[in-house]
Chimera marker file (.cmm) of the C-alpha trace (Angstrom):
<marker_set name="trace">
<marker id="1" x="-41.776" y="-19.687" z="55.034" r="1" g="1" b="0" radius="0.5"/>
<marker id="2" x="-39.387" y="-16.563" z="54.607" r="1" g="1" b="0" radius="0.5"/>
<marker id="3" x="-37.828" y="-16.168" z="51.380" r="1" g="1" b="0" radius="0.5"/>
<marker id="4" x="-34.842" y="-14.356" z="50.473" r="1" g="1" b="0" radius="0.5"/>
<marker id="5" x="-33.171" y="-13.213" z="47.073" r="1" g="1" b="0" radius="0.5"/>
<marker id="6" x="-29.817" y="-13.820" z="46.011" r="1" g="1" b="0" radius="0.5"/>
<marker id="7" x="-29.165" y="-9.608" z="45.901" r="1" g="1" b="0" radius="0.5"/>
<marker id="8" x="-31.158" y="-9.804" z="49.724" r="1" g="1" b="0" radius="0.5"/>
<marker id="9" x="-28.280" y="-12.667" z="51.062" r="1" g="1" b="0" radius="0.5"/>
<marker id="10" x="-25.945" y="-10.327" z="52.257" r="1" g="1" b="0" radius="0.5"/>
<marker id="11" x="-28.480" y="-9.302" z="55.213" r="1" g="1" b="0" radius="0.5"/>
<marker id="12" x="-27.019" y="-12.308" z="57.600" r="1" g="1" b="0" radius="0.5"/>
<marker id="13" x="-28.021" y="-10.921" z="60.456" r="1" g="1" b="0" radius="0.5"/>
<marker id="14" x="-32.102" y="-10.996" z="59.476" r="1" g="1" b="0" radius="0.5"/>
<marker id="15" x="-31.297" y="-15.081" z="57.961" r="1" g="1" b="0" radius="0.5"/>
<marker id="16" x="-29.434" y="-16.143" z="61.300" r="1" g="1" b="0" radius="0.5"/>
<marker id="17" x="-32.641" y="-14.257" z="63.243" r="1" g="1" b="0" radius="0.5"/>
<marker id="18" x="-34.457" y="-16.700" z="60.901" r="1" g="1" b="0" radius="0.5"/>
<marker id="19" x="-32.642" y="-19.786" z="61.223" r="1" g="1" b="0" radius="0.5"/>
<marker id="20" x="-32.525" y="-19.185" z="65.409" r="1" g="1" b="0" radius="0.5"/>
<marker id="21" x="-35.730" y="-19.182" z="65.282" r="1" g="1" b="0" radius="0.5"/>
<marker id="22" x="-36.905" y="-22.653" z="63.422" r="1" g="1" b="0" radius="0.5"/>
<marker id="23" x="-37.745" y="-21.397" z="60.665" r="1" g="1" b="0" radius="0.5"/>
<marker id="24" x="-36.478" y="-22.544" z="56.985" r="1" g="1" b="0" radius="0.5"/>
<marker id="25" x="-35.361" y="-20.072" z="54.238" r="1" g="1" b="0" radius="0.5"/>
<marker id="26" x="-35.872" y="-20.355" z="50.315" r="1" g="1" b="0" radius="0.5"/>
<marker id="27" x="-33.593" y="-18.924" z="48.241" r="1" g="1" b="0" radius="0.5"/>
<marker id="28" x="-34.611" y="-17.284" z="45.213" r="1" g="1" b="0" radius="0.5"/>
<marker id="29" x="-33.294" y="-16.213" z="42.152" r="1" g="1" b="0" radius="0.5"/>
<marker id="30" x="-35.561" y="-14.583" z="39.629" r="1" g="1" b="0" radius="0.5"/>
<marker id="31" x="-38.768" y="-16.032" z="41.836" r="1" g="1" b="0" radius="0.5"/>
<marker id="32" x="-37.447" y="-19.573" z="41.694" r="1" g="1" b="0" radius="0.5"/>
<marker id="33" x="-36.681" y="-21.574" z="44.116" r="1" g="1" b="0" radius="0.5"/>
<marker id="34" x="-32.662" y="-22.337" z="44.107" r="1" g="1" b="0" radius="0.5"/>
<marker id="35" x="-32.328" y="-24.277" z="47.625" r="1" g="1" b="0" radius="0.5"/>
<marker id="36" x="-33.701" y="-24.582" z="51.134" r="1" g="1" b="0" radius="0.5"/>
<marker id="37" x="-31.425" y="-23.514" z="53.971" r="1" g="1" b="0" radius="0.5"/>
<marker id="38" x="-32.833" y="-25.550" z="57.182" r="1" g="1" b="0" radius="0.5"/>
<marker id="39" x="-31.691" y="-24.807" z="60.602" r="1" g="1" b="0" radius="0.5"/>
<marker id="40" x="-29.532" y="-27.380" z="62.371" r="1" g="1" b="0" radius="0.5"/>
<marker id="41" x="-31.737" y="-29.905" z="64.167" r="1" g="1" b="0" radius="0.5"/>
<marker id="42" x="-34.888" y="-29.637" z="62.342" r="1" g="1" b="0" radius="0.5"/>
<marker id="43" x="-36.151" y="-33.005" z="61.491" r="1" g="1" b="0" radius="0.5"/>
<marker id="44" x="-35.518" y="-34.651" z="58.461" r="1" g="1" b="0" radius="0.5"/>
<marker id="45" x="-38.073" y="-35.944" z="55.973" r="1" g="1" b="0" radius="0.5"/>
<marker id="46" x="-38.438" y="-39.205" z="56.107" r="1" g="1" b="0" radius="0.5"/>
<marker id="47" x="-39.310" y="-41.996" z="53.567" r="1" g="1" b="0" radius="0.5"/>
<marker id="48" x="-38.804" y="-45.628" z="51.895" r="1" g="1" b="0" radius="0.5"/>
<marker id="49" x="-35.928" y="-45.347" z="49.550" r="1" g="1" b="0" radius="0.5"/>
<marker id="50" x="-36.420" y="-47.747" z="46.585" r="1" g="1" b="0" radius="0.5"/>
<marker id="51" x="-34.697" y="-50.935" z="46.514" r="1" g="1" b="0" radius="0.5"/>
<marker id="52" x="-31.914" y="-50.031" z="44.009" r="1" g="1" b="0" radius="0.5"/>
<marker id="53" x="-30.330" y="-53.629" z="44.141" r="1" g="1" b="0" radius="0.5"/>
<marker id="54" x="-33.512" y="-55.053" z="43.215" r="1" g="1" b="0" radius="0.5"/>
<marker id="55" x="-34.332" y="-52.477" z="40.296" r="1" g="1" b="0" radius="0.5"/>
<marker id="56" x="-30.600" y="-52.879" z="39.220" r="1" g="1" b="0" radius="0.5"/>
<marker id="57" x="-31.135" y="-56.933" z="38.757" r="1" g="1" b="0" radius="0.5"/>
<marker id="58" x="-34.135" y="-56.589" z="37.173" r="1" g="1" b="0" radius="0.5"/>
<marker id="59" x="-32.917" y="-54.610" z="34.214" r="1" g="1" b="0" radius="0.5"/>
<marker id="60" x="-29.544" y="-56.379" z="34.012" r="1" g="1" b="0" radius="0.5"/>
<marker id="61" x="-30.207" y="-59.838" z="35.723" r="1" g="1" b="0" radius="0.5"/>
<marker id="62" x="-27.014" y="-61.225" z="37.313" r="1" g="1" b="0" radius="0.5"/>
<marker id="63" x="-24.659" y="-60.042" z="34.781" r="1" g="1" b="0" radius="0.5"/>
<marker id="64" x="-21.701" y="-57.539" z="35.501" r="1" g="1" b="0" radius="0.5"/>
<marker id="65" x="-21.337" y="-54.837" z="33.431" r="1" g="1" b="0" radius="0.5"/>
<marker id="66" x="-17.730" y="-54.002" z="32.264" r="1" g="1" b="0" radius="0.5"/>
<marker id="67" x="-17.106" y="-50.243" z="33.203" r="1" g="1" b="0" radius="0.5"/>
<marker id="68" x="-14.000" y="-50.253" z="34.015" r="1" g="1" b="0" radius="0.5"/>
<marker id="69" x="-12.801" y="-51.118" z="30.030" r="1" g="1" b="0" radius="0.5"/>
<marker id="70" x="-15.344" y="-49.071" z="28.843" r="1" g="1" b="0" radius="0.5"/>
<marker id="71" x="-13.967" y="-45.945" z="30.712" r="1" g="1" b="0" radius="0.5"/>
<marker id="72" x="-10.240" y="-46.868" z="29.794" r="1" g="1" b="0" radius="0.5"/>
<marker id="73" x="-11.387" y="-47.127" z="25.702" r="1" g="1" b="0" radius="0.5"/>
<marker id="74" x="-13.148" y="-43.642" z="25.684" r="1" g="1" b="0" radius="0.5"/>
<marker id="75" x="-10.008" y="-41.904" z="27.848" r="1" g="1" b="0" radius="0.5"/>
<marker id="76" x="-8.177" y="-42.723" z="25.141" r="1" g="1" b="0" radius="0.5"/>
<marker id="77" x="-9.913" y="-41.176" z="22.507" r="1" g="1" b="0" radius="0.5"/>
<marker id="78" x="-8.684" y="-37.404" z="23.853" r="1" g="1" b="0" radius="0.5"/>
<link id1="1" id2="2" r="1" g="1" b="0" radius="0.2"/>
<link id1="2" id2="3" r="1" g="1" b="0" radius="0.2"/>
<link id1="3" id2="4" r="1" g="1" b="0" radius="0.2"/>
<link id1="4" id2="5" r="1" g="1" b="0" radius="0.2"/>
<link id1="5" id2="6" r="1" g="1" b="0" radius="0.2"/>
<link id1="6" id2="7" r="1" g="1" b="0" radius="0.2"/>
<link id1="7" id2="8" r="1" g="1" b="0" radius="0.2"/>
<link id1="8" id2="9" r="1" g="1" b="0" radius="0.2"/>
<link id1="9" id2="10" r="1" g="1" b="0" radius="0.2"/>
<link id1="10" id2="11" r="1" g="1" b="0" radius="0.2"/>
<link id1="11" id2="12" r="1" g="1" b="0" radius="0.2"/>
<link id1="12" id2="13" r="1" g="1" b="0" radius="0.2"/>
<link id1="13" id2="14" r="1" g="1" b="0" radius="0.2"/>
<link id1="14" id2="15" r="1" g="1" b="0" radius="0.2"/>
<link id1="15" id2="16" r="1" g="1" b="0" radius="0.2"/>
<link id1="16" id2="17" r="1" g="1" b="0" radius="0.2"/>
<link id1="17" id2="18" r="1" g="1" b="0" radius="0.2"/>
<link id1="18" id2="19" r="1" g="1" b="0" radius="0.2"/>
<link id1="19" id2="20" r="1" g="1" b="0" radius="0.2"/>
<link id1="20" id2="21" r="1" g="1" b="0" radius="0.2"/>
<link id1="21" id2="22" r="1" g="1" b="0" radius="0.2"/>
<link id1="22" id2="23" r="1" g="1" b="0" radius="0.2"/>
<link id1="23" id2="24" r="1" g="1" b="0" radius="0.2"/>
<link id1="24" id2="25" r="1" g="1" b="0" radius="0.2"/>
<link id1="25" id2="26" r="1" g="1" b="0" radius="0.2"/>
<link id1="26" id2="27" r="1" g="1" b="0" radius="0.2"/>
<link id1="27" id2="28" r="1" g="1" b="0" radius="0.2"/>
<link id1="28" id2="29" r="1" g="1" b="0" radius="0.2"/>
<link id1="29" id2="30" r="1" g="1" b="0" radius="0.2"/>
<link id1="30" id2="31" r="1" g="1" b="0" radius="0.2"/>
<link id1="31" id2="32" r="1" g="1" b="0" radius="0.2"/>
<link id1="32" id2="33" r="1" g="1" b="0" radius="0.2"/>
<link id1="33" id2="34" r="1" g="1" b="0" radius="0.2"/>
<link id1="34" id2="35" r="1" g="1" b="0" radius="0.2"/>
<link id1="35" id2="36" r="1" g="1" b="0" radius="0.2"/>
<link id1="36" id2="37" r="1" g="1" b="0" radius="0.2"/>
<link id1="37" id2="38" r="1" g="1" b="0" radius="0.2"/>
<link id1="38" id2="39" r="1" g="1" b="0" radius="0.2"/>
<link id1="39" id2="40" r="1" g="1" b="0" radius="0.2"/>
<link id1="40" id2="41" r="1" g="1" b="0" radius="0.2"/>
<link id1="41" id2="42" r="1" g="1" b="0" radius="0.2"/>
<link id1="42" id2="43" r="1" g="1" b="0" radius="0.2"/>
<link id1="43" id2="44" r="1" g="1" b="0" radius="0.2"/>
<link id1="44" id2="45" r="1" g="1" b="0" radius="0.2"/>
<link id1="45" id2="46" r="1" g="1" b="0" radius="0.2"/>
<link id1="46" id2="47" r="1" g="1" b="0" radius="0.2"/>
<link id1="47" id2="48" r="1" g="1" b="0" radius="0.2"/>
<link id1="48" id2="49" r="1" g="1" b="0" radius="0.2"/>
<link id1="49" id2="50" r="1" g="1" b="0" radius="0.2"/>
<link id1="50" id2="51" r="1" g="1" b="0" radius="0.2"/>
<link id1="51" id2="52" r="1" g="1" b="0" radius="0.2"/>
<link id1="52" id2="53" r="1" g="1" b="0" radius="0.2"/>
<link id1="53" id2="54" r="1" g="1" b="0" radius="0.2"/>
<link id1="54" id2="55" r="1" g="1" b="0" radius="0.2"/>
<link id1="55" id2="56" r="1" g="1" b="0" radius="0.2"/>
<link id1="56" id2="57" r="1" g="1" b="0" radius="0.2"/>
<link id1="57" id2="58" r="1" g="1" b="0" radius="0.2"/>
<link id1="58" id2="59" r="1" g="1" b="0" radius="0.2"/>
<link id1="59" id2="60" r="1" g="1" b="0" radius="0.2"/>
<link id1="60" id2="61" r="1" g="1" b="0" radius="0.2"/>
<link id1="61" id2="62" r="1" g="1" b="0" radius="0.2"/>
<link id1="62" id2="63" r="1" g="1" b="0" radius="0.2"/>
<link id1="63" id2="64" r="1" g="1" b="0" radius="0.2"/>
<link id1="64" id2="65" r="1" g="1" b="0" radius="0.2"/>
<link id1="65" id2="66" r="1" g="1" b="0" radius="0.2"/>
<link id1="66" id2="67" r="1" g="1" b="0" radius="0.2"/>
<link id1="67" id2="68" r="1" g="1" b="0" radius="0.2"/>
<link id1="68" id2="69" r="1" g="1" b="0" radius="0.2"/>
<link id1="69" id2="70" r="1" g="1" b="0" radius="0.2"/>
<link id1="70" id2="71" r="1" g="1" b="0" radius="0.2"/>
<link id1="71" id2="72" r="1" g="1" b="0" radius="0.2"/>
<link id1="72" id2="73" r="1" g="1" b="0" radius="0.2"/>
<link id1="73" id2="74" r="1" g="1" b="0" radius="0.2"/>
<link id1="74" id2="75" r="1" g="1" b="0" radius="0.2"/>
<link id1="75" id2="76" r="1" g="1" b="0" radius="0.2"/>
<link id1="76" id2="77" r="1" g="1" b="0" radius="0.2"/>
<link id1="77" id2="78" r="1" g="1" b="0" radius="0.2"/>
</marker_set>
């Protein structure tokens, strides 16, 4: 997989030659990965999301939370 640094992004012509041809770019700053530029129509992973409703009632059952007065009291405070 090509790689480019942040200083090296201004060379658009070499990352569209990239992109046109299927291939995906890392971009790097200071050797670490920063994001993944994919090109347009390249699959996308796939996978089981968790069931958040079901994680969500078994921490806090069936009760509702109140956020809504909770946000109000601490906009007060500044």
């Amino acid at each position: 997989m090509p790689s480019v640094n942040i200083r090296q992004f201004r060379d658009v012509e070499r990352l569209k030659a990239w992109l046109r041809a299927g291939k995906t770019v890392e971009l790097r700053e200071r050797d670490e990965v920063i994001a993944r530029i994919v090109p347009e129509g390249s699959p996308r992973p796939t996978g089981d999301w968790p069931d958040f409703a079901a994680m969500r009632r078994e921490i806090f059952g069936e009760r509702v939370l109140p956020g809504e007065d909770i946000a109000i009291e601490k906009r007060s405070r500044y």
